[in-house]
N, C-alpha and C positions, 0 to 999 in steps of 0.2 A: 894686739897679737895674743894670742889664746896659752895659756901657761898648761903646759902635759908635765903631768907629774913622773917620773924617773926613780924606778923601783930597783936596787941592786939586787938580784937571785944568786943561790947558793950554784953555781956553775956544776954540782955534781947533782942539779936535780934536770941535766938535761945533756943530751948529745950535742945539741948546736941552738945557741940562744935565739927564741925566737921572736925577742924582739929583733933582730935584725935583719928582718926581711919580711915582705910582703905577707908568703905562705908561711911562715912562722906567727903574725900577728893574726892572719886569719885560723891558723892552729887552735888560738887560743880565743878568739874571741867567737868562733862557732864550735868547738868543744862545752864552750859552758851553755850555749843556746841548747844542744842535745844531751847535755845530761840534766839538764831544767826539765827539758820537755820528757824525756823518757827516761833517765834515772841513772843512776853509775854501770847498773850490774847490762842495761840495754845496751848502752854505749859501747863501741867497737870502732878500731881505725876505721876499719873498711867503710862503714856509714859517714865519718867523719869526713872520706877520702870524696865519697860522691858527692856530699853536700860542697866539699871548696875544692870540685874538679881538679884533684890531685890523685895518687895516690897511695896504697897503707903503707911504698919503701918510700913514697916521699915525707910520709908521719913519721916512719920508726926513724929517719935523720937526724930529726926533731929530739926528739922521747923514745925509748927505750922500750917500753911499755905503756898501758891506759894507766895502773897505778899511778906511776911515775911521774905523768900527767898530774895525776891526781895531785900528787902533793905540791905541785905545783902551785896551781891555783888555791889550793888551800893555804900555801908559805903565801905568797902573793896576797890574798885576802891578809892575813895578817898582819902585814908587813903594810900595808894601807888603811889598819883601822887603827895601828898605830899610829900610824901620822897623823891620819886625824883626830885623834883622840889628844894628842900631845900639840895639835893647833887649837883644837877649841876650849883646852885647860890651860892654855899658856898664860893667860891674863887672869887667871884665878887663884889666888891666897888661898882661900876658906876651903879647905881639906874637906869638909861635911858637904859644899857643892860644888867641889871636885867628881867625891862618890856619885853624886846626884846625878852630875852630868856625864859621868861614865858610864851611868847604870841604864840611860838612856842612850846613849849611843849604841851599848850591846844587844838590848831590849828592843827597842822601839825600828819601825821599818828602815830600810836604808833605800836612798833614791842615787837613780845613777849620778855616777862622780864624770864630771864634762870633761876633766881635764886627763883623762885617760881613756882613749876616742875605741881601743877595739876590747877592754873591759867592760862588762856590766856589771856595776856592783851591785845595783838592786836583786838580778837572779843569781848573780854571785853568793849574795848573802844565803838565798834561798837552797843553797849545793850546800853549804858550810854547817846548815841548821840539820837538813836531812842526810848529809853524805858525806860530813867532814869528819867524821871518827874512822871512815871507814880509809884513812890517809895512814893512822898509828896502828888501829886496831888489827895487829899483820903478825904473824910468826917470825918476820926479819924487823920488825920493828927496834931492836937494840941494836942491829947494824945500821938502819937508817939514823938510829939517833946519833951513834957514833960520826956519823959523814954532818952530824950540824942541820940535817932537815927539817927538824921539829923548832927552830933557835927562836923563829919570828913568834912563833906562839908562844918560847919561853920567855921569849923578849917583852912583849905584850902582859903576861903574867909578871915581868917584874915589875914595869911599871903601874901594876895596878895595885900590888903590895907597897912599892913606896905611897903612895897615897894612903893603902889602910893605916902603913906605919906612922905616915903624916898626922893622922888625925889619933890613932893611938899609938904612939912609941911602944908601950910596951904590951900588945897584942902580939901571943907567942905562933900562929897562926897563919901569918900573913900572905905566904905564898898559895898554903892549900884551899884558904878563902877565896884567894884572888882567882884561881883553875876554877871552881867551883861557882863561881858568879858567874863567868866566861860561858860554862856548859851547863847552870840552871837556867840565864838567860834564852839558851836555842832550846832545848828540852822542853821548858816550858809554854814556847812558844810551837812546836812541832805537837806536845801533845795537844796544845789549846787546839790543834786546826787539824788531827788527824785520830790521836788519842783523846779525847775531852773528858771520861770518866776518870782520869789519872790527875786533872787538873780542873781548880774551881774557875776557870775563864773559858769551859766551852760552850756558854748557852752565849756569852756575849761576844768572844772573840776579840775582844779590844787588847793588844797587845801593850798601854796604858797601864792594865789591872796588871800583868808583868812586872811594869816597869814599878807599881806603889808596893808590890808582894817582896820584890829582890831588896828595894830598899829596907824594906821592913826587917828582913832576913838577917842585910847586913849590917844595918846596923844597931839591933837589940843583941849580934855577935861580939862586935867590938866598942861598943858605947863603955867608957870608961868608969 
């Protein structure tokens, strides 16, 4: 029997939960097909509505708006790279290849996750690198923060400080490093493959040189 993983959402980032139903899973798992393929600012219910023969008053029941949507998927992504992050560091001591193996999972490509049948994390990840700031980056963004929207990212950043703090207790830092590894990892990966003069990995594009650069970063920051 196939284990689906079971994500709890902040209930005010949405009109009607949609995992609970058919056109709510298809909501989301061809929203992120279309904003892959054409980009945030293209995306529109109405296209949303023709591609899963519904339509834009069967979306707004849903979501409230595209935004809205948006941070969805972006808490959602979050809220999943923690859990994997905190299974594949469960059986690790060694604080130094805690980082290592963090800085890898932020960095390096993500392939879809099986046990979550109408996400794709792989292009998921790919929204999050090119289109995930544009979730906070808002004029109401302190009222969203107020409603708890942004928590899975903040969540995410704290367990990535208790590990800096693991390895050095008293590194004064730990939280702004921790945000800052999060968003040099997609940065550096978005300029490698769109930007490349702003970054030393566009003739190779191996997201690898990434992953040796972050390390490097972090820890000649907090090396004791």
């Amino acid at each position: 029997m196939e284990l689906q993983l079971q994500i709890k959402m902040n209930e005010k980032l949405f009109v009607r939960n949609p995992e609970q139903t058919e056109l709510g899973r298809k909501i989301i798992q061809f929203s992120i097909q279309l904003i892959y393929e054409n980009g945030f600012e293209a995306f529109t219910f109405k296209k949303l509505a023709e591609v899963i023969g519904s339509t834009e008053a069967g979306i707004y029941r849903y979501f409230e708006n595209k935004h809205r949507l948006l941070i969805y998927l972006t808490a959602w992504y979050w809220s999943w790279l923690e859990f994997r992050v905190t299974f594949h560091l469960n059986n690790i001591s060694d604080p130094s290849i805690k980082l290592k193996k963090l800085i890898q999972l932020l960095a390096a490509n993500v392939i879809d996750d099986d046990s979550t049948i109408y996400v794709n994390e792989s292009i998921l990840h790919q929204i999050i690198i090119a289109e995930g700031s544009k979730a906070y980056l808002t004029k109401h963004v302190s009222d969203d923060n107020k409603d708890r929207l942004f928590k899975p990212y903040k969540d995410l950043c704290s367990l990535i400080a208790g590990i800096i703090l693991e390895y050095n207790p008293h590194y004064t830092h730990p939280r702004s490093l921790a945000s800052t590894i999060i968003e040099m990892a997609h940065l550096q990966v978005f300029f490698m493959n769109h930007l490349p003069s702003l970054t030393d990995f566009g003739e190779s594009r191996d997201e690898q040189l990434v992953v040796e650069y972050l390390e490097d970063l972090v820890f000649c920051s907090i090396r004791k």
